[in-house]
C-alpha positions in Angstrom: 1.4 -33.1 9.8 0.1 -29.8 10.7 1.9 -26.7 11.6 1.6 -26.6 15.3 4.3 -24.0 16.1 5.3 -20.6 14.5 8.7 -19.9 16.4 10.8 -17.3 16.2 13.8 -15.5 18.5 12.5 -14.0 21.9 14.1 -10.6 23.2 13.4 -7.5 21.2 11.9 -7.4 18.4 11.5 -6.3 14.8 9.3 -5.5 12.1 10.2 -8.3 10.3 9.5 -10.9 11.9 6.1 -9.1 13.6 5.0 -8.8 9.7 6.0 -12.4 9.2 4.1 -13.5 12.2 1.0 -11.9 11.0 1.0 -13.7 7.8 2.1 -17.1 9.4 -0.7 -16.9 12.0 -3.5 -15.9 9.4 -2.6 -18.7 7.7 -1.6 -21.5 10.3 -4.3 -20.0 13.2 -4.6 -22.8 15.6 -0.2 -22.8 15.6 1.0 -21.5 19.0 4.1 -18.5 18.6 7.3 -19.2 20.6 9.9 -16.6 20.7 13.1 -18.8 21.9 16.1 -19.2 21.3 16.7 -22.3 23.0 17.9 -25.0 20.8 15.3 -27.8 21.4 12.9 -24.9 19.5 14.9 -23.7 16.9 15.7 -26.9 15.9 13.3 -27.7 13.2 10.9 -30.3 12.2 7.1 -30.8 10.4 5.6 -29.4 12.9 7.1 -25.8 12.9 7.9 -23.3 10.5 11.0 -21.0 12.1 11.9 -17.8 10.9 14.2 -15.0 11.8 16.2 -17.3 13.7 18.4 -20.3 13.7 20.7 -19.2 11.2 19.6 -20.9 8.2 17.7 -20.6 5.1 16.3 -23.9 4.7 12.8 -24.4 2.7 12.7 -28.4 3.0 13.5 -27.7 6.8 11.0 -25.3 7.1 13.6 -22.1 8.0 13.5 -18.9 7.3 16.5 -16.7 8.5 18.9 -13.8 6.9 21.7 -13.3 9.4 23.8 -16.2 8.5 26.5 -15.9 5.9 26.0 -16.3 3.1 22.7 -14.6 3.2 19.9 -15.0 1.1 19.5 -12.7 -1.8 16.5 -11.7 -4.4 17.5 -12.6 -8.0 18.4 -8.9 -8.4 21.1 -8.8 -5.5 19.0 -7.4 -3.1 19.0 -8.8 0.8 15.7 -10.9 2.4 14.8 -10.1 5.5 12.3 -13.2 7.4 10.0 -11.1 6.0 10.7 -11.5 2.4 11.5 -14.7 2.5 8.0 -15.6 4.4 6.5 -14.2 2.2 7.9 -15.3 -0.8 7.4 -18.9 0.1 3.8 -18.2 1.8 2.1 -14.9 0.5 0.5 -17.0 -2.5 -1.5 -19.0 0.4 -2.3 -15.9 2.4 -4.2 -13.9 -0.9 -5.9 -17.3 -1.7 -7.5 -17.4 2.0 -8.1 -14.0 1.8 -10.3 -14.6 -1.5 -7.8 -13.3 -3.8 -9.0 -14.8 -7.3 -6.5 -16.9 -9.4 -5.8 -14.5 -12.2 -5.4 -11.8 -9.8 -2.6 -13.5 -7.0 0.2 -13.4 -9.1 -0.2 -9.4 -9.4 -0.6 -8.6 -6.2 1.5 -11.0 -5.0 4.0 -8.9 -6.7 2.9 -5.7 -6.0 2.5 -6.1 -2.4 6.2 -7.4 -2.3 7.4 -4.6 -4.1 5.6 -2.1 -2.7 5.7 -3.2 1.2 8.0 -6.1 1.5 10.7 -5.3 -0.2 11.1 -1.7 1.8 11.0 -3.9 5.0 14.2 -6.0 4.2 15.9 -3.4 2.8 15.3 -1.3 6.1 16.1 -4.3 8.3 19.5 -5.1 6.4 20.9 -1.6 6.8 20.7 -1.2 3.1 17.8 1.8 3.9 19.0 5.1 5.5 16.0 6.3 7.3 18.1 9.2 8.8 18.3 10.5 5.2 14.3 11.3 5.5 14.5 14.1 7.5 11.5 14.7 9.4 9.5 11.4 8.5 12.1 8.9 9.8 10.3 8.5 12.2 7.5 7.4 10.6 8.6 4.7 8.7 6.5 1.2 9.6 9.4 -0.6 11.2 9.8 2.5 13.6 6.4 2.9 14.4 6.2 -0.8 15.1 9.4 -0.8 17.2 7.9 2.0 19.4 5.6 -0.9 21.1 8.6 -2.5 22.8 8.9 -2.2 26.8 10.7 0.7 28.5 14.3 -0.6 29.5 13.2 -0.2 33.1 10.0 -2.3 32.8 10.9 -5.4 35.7 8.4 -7.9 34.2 9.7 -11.1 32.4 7.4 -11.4 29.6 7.8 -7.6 28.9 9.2 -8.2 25.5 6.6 -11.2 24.6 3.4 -9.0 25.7 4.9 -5.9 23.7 5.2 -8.3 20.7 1.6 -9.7 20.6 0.0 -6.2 21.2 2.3 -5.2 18.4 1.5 -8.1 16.2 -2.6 -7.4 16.7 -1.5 -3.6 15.0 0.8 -5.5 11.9 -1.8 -7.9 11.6 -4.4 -5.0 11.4 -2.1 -3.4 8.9 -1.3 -6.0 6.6 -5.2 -6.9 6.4 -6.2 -3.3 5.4 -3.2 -2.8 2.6 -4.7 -6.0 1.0 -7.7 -4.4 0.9 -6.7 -1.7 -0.6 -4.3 -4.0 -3.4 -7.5 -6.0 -4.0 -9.7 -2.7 -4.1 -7.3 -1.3 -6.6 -7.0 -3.8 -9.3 -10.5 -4.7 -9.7 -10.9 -0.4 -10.1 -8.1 -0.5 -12.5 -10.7 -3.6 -14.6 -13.0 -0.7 -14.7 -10.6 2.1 -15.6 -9.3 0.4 -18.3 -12.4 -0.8 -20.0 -13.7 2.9 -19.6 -10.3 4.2 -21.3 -11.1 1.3 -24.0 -14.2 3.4 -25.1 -13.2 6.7 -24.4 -11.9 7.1 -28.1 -10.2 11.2 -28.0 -12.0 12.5 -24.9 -10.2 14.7 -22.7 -12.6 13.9 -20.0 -13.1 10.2 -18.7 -16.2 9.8 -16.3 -16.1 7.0 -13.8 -19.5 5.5 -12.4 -18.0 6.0 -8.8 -15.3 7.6 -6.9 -12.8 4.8 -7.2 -8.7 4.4 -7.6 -7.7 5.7 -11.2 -4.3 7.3 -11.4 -2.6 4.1 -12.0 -4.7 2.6 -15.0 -4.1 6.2 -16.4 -0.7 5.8 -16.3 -0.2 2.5 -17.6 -2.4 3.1 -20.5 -1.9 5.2 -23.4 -4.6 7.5 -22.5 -2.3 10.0 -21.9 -4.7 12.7 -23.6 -7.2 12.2 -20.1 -6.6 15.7 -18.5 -9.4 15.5 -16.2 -11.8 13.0 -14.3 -15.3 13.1 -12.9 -17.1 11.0 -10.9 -20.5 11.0 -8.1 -19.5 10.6 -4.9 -22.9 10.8 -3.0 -25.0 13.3 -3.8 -22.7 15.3 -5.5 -20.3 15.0 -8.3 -16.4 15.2 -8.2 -13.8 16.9 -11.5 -10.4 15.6 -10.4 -6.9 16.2 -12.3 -4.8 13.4 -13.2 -1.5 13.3 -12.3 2.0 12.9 -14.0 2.4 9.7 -12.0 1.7 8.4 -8.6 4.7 9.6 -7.5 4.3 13.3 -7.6 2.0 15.8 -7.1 2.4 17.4 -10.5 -0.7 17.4 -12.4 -1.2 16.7 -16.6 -3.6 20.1 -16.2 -4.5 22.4 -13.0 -8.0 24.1 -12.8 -8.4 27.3 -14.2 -6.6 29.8 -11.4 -9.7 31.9 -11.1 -11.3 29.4 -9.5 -8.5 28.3 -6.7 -9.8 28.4 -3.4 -13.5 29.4 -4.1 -17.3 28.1 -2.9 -21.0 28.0 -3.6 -22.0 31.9 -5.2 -18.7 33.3 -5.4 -17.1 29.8 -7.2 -20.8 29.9 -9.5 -20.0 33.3 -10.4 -16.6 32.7 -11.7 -16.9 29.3 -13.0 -20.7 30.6 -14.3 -21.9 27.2 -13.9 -24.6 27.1 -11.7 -23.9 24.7 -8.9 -20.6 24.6 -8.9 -20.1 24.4 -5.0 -15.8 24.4 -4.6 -12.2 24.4 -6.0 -9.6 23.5 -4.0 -6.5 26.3 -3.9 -4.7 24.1 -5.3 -6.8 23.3 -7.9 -6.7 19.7 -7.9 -10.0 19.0 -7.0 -13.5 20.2 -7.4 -16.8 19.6 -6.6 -20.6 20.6 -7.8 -24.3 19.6 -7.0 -24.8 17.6 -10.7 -23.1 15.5 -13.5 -24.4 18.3 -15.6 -22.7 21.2 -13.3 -19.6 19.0 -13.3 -19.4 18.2 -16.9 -19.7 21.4 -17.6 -17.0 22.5 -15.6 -14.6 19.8 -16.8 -15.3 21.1 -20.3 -14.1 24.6 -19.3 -10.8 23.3 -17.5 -9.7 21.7 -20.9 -10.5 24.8 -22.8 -8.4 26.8 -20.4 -5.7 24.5 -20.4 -5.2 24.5 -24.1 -5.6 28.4 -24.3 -3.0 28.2 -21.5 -0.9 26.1 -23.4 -1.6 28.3 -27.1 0.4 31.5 -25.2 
């Protein structure tokens, strides 16, 4: 029988069970969300999947709650919120609908959970201390979430139930976009890869387009790459590589004499002839051709291993 019903507790809400809604509804549209607590709805049957709610964890039975005691755990210890375990059970189905190809699921299946999921029940159980990040507490995606529930004040009964479906539209948004960008990601690192394949002792790995690379860097053993270029419309791009994804340290800066300059003045101490800017942090740079480019990469490794020589 079909999933008619996606029900889950009414009151306020949180980002769990907003994320696990999103997924639910992409993948079960025609379902109808309840938020109740009465017992006629959170008792289960074919025709609903509850979650967040009812305080069991209960895949035959179709429930999905954490609050209950014992509660479920991930095979490393750490607490499921609805979220994880919706996802777990479900997220397979949602990257297949959303034309995630076979060999690819199980990767990003992972990643995603790791990544997004897994930060959301840890948050949710307490196990997170968001007022240890200082000024970006705030801006965590459970908080920013929880900042669409009513004002204490507001007198209308379905406060809490219209807050939650204008949130959801924003989580479902959300969730839609960062598989984009999973999907986007590992076909780039397909291409990184086979370009690091071929690349033999180069210093310099050019890319056919501005594309995700820092990743397939790292995971390789192309640790040699100091420097990338790539077009990105009419012009051409020399980026560093980074230590990891993690940080902003770089493998190799720019040269320091170019920090911060553009067009004639930049030309003039690059003296390469288009060379347009460097960023003052020299991360980044940016000139008219491949040739212009190329040629600037090459001077960035010289000066690093002079740099490195003293």
């Amino acid at each position: 029988m079909a999933i008619e019903y996606l029900v889950t507790h009414s009151g306020g809400f949180h980002a769990d069970e907003l994320l696990s809604t999103a997924i639910l509804k992409f993948i079960f549209p025609k379902a109808k969300i309840i938020r109740s607590r009465e017992k006629d709805w959170i008792t289960p049957n074919n025709r609903k999947i509850i979650y967040d709610v009812g305080g069991e964890y209960d895949l035959n039975n179709q429930i999905f709650d954490h609050h209950q005691r014992p509660n479920p755990l991930r095979a490393d210890g750490q607490p499921y919120s609805s979220f994880g375990l919706i996802w777990k059970h479900f997220g397979k189905k949602f990257l297949k609908i959303n034309s995630v190809s076979d060999e690819d699921i199980e990767h990003i299946h992972r990643e995603f959970d790791t990544k997004f999921v897994l930060p959301v029940d840890l948050i949710d159980n307490g196990e997170i201390d968001l007022s240890l990040s200082g000024a970006i507490a705030n801006l965590s995606l459970p908080a920013l979430l929880e900042n669409f529930k009513p004002a204490f004040d507001n007198p209308s009964a379905s406060a809490n139930d219209d807050a939650f479906m204008k949130a959801l539209s924003i989580a479902q948004d959300f969730i839609q976009s960062i598989m984009q960008n999973l999907s986007s990601k590992h076909r780039a690192n397909k291409i990184v890869n086979d370009l690091i394949n071929d690349l033999g002792s180069s210093e310099i790995l050019e890319l056919p387009t501005g594309m995700p690379f820092q990743s397939a860097l790292e995971n390789s053993n192309a640790k040699h790459v100091l420097f990338v270029i790539y077009p990105r419309g009419s012009e051409w791009t020399l980026s560093t590589v980074k230590m990891s994804e993690n940080t902003f340290d770089q493998r190799a800066k720019l040269p320091i004499s170019w920090a911060g300059l553009t067009n004639k003045d930049l030309e003039v101490a690059s003296g390469i002839d288009g060379a347009l800017f460097c960023h003052n942090a020299r991360f980044i740079a940016i000139a008219e051709t491949r040739d212009a480019i190329l040629s600037m990469a090459k001077i960035a490794v010289e000066n690093y291993h002079k740099e490195n020589l003293l």
